[in-house]
N, C-alpha and C positions, 0 to 999 in steps of 0.2 A: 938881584937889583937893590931889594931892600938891606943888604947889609952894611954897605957904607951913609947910608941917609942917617944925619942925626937929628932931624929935627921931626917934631909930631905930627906937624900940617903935615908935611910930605909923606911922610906914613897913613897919614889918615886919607889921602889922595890915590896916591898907589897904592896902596893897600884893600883900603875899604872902597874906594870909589866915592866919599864923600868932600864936597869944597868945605863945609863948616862943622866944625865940634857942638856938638847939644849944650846945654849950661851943666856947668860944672866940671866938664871933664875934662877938658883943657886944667882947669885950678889943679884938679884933684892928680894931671899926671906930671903938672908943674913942680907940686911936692915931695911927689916919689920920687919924682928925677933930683930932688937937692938933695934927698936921702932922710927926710919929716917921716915922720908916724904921720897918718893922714885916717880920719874916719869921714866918709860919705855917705848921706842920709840923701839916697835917690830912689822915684819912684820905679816904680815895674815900670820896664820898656824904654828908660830914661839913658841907655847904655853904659850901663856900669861895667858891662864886661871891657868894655872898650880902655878903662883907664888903667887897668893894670897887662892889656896885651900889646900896646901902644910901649909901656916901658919894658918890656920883655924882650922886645926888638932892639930897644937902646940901652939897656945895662948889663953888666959881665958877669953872668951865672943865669943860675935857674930861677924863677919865679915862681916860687909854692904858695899853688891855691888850695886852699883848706875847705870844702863844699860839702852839706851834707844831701848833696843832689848825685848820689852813688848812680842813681836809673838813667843820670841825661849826660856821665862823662863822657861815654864814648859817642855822644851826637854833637859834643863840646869839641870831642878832640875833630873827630871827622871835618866840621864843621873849620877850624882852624889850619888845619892841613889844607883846605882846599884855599887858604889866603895864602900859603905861602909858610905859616908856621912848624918846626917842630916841636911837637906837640906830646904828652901822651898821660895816660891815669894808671894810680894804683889803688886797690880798693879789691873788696874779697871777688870780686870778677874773678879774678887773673887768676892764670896757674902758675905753679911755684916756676918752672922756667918762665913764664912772660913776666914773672915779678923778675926775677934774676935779670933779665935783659934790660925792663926796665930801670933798675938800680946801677946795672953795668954805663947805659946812657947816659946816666946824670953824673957819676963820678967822674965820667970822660969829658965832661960840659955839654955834651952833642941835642941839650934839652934846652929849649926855652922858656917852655910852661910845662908843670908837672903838676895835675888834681890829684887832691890825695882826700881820702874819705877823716875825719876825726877820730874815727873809730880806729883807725890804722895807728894814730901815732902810739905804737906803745916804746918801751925804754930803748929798743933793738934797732927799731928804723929812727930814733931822735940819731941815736948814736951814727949810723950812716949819713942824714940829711948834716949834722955838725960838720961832716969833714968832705962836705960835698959844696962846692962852691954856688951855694943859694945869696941872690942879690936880693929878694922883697918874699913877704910871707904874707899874704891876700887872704882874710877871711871873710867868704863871702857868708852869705847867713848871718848876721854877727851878733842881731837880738836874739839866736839859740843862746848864747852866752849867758845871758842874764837871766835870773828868776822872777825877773819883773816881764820880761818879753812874753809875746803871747806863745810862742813856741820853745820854751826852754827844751835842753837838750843836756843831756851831763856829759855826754864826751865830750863837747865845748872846753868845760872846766879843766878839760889836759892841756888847752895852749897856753895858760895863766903865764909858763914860763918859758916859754915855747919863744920868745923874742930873745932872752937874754943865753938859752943855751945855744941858740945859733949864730950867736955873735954880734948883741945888740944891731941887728940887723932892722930896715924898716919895718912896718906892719903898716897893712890896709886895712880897717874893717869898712868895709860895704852893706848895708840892710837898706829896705822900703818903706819898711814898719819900725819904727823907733820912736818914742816920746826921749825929750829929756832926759827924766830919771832912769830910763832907757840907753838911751846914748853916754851918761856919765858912768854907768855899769859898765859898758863896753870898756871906756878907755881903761877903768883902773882895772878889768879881771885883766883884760891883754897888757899889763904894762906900759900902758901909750904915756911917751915923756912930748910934754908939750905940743900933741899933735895939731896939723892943720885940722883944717874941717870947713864942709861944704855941707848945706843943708838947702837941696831942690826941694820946688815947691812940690805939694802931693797935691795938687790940681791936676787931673787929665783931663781936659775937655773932648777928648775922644769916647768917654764915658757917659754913654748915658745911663742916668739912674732913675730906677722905679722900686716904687716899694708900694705891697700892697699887704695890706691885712688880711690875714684868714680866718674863716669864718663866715657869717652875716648870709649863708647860703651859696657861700661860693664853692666853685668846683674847682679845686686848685691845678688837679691832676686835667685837665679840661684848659686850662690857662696856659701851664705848662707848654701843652700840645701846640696852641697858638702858636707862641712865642718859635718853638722849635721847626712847624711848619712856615711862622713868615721866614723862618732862616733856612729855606730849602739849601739842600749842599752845600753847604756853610756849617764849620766848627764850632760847636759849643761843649761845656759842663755844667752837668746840674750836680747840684750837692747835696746833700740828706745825711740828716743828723745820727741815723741806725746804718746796722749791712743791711739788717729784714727791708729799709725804704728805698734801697740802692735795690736790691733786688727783686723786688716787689714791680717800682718802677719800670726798671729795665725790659722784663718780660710784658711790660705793659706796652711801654712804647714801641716795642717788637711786633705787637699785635695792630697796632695803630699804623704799621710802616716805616716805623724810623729806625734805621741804621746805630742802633745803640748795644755798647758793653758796658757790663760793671765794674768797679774797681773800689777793694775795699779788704784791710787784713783780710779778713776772714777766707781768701781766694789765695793758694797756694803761690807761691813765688812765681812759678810759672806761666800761670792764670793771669796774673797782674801785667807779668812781664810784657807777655803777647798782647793783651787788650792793648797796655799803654801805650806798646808801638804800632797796632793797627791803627790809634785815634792822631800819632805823630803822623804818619804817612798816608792819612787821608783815607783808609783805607774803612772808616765808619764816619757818623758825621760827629756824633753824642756819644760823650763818657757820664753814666751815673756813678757818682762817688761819695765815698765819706772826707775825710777832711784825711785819711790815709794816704788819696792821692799827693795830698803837700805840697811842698813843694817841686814834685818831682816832673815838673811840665814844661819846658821851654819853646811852647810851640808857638810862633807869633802872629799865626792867621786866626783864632781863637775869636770868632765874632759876636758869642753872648757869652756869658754865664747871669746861672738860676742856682739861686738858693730857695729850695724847697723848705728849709728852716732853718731860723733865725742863726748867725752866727755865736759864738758864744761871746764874741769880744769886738768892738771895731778894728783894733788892729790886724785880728782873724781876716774879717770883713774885708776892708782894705785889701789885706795880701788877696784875696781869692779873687774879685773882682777884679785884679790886677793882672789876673792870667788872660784878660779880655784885651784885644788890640796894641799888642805889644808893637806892633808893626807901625801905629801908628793911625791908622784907619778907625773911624766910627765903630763903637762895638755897648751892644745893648747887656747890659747888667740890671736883673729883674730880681728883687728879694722878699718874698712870702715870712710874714712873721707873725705872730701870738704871744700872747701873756702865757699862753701853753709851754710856747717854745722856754719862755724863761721859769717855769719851775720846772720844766723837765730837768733841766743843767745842773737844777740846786739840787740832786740825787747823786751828784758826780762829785761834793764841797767836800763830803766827806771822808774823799779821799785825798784833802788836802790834810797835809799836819799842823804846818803853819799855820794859826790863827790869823795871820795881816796878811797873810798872801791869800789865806781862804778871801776874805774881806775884800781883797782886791780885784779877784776874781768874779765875784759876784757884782763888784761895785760895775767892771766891763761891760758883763750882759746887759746888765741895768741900764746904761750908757747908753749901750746901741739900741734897746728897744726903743729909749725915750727918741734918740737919733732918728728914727725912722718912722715914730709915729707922732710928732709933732710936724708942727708945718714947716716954711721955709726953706729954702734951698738946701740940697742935701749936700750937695758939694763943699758949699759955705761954714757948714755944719763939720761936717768932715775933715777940713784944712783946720777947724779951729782946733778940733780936740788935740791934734800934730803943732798947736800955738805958730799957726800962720793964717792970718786974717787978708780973706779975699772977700771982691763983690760977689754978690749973688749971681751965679753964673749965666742965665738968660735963657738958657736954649739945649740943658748939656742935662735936665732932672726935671720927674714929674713936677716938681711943686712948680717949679719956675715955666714949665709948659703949659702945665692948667691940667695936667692931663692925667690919667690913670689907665690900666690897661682894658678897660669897658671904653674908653675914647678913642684910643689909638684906630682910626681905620686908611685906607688909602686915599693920599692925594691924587685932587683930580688933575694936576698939571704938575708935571718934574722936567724943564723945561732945560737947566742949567747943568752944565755939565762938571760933575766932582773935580775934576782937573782944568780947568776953563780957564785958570792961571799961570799952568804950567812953571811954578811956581821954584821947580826944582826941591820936589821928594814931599812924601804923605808927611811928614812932621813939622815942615811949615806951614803944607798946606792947610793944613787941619788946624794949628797950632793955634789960631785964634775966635776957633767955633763959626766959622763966617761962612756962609753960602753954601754950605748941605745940609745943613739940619734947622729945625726949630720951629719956627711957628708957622711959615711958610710949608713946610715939607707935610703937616698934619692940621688934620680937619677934625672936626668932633660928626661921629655916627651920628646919621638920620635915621637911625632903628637898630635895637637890639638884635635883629637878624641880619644885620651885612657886617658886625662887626666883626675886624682880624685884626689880629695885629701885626703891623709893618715896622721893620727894623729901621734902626737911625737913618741911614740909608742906604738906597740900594745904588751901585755905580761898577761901572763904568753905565751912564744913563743911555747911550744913542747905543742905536742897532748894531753899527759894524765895533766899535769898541766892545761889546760885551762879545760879541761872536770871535773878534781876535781874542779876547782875555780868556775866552774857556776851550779856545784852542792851544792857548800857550799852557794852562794850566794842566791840561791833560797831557803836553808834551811834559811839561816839568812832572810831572806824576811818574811818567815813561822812564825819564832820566835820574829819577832818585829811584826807584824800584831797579835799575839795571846798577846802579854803585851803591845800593843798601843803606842808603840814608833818609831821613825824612827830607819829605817835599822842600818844607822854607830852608834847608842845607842850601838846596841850589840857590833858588831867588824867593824871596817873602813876595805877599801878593802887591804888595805896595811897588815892588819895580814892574811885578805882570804886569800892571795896572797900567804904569807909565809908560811902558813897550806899546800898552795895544792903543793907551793915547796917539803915542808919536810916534809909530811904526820906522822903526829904525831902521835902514839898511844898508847902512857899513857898520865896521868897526868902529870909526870915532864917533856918530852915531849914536851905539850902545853904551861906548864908554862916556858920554854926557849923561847918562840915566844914572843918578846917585844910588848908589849901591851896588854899580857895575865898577870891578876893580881890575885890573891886571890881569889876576893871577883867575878870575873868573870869565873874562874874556875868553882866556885862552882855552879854559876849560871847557866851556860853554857857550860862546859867541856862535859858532858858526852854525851848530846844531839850532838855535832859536831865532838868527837872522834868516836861514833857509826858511823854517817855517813862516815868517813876517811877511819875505820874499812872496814864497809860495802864495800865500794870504793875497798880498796883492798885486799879483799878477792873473788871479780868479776872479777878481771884483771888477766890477767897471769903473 
């Protein structure tokens, strides 16, 4: 159906089952398609994947994404085969014949999108992708590039020429985390001749943020617990700056009931492997992790992360915090920090060589302590150092709530219903912080002993909404464990969400629910309207 449509709306309808483009992705595939160098400074969850799979449907050849997210290609590719895409990865996964087949694909054109790990491009496979009819070259990650980014990467450094042996071809770079001096490294190591550029805001108001100091008598590991109990069967990561605190924890929280694995080098390939896809497929609630885990997370129901210690950088910061509510939905981001945290780090400088990049480094840490333990909105705080100046956000960080996590306890009335605007899709709804969260939703303890802590919010709020929402989510749990994919492959909680709102029961129905497409309709329609069905024809 999709291969005569030339236009992006129309793609993005059929396709995705979306009526509107987020900001910027319209621009950003506006300039692919004229054939611009374009770099994109979007945050997590802002759909970046979307501006370079959009023009892979409408231009002739293949579209080489360059990702160093090797652990989530094949939940990338999965994921796009069930839109309708062909799709596939090459990266040391493969064996020599599924690389052979795959190469044989791409010479033939039979590709649309081809992930390839950085690692991969050595002199053998440039020489194959040259004579292979590639239309755009997508680096996603794109502050690995730079020695300024917080995550530099040196296999980066091989795509420097990587535009002009393929045929001055376009290039994307895509990142979340980028300053300036940041983003002007990107264009000149890639070559970028007069690129467009789009820079979304790095405001999420779906983020709440807290920051507490440690120390002064506190029990972190005690806080922690909180935090992870108000998120009963709910997704989270907590971070720790050792494996000894990853595993330490792990076996703690094990004792305490919670459904947690660790992840962190130090756990053979295997070990990782298994953990990371039991925490995609819902299958634990909690990953403890080092900063190992990386980027390697694409999971968009993710409703906290905890940093057990202090980041080393706010762009760190940023990125991790950003694996919180990609979906779009309220998601609580808690961060424990110390003067401790920051001389542990300065043990780590001198393994820098550089003198100005030692300096730079330290200057980061430095950065985010003061970030976090001076007052004022953190949000505010945070958009500045990325040089974009917002209000103090209101409703979305402790400073601006009044609150810390010895306040946070349950309100006594939740009266309004998360969806009560039907609004069409958690990203608008949400998109202006208005009537789920804030000063309303949280009371301040009348005693040290009823204190818990209660996540941004809890919703679907009424009786029969949550009872269809964790019947659908248990069926979607059923339907990704029978086709071996993580759960949000099928549907993210954000269309469960809207299902058990508006209990749909036909086809066009479902297919008004944004995020419901085609090609997932036909996949999945009738399996989740039976259940609706079923649903209510039980109730009165």
């Amino acid at each position: 159906m999709t291969a005569t449509v030339r236009d992006p709306q129309e793609l993005l309808e059929s396709v995705y089952g979306y009526r509107e483009f987020r900001p910027g992705q319209r621009e950003i595939i506006d300039a692919v398609l004229a054939g611009r160098d374009c770099i994109g400074l979007m945050p997590t969850g802002a759909g970046k994947s979307l501006t370079f799979q959009i023009p892979a449907k409408l231009l002739k050849g293949t579209v080489l994404v360059l990702s160093p997210l090797i652990s989530l290609m094949k939940d990338q590719v999965d994921a796009l085969e069930r839109l309708g895409f062909r799709a596939a990865l090459f990266n040391s996964t493969l064996g020599d014949a599924e690389r052979t087949e795959v190469l044989r694909r791409l010479r033939r054109g039979d590709l649309e999108l081809l992930y390839v790990a950085p690692e991969a491009l050595r002199n053998a496979l440039r020489n194959v992708f040259a004579d292979c009819p590639i239309s755009l070259v997508v680096v996603d990650e794109a502050h690995c590039i730079s020695h300024w980014g917080h995550d530099f990467r040196p296999a980066y450094r091989q795509l420097r020429d990587l535009k002009q042996q393929l045929g001055d071809i376009p290039v994307l770079a895509l990142t979340a985390t980028a300053t300036r001096r940041v983003a002007l490294d990107i264009i000149r190591q890639l070559g970028m001749r007069k690129p467009a550029g789009y820079k979304g805001t790095f405001y999420r108001p779906n983020l709440r943020i807290i920051a507490q100091k440690k120390g002064g008598g506190r029990d972190t590991r005690r806080d922690m617990l909180s935090v992870v109990r108000g998120h009963r069967d709910e997704s989270g990561i907590v971070y720790c700056a050792t494996r000894r605190s990853v595993d330490s924890l792990t076996e703690w929280f094990g004792k305490q009931g919670v459904r947690a694995l660790a992840y962190h080098a130090g756990l053979d390939d295997r070990a990782r492997e298994r953990n990371q896809e039991a925490f995609a497929r819902d299958q634990v609630d909690v990953v403890v992790a080092t900063v190992a885990f990386g980027m390697g997370i694409d999971k968009s129901n993710v409703r906290f992360v905890i940093h057990r210690d202090m980041p080393r950088s706010i762009e760190a910061w940023y990125q991790e915090i950003g694996r919180a509510g990609r979906d779009g939905l309220p998601s609580d981001c808690i961060t424990f920090y110390s003067w401790a945290d920051v001389i542990g780090y300065d043990t780590f400088l001198s393994e820098i060589a550089d003198p100005e990049l030692r300096d730079e480094t330290r200057s980061k840490t430095l950065g985010l302590f003061r970030l976090l333990d001076r007052g004022g909105c953190r949000h505010q705080a945070l958009c500045g150092y990325f040089d974009e100046a917002i209000a103090p956000c209101g409703d979305a960080c402790d400073a601006c709530l009044g609150l810390n996590l010895d306040d946070v306890s349950p309100s006594r009335s939740r009266s309004s219903s998360a969806f009560g605007s039907g609004s069409g899709g958690a990203g608008a709804a949400f998109g202006s912080g208005s009537g789920v969260r804030g000063a309303a939703a949280f009371e301040r303890s009348p005693s040290p002993s009823q204190r818990s802590f209660v996540p941004s919010w809890k919703q679907p709020t009424t009786v029969s909404e949550t009872a269809v929402f964790e019947r659908l989510r248990a069926l979607r749990r059923q339907v990704a464990d029978r086709e071996n994919v993580p759960a949000y492959i099928v549907f993210n909680d954000a269309v469960l969400r809207e299902m058990a709102r508006r209990l749909p029961t036909s086809d066009a129905q479902l297919l008004a629910i944004p995020g419901v497409g085609p090609a997932k309709l036909a996949r999945y329609g009738a399996t989740f309207l039976d259940a609706i069905r079923s649903y209510r024809s039980s109730t009165p």
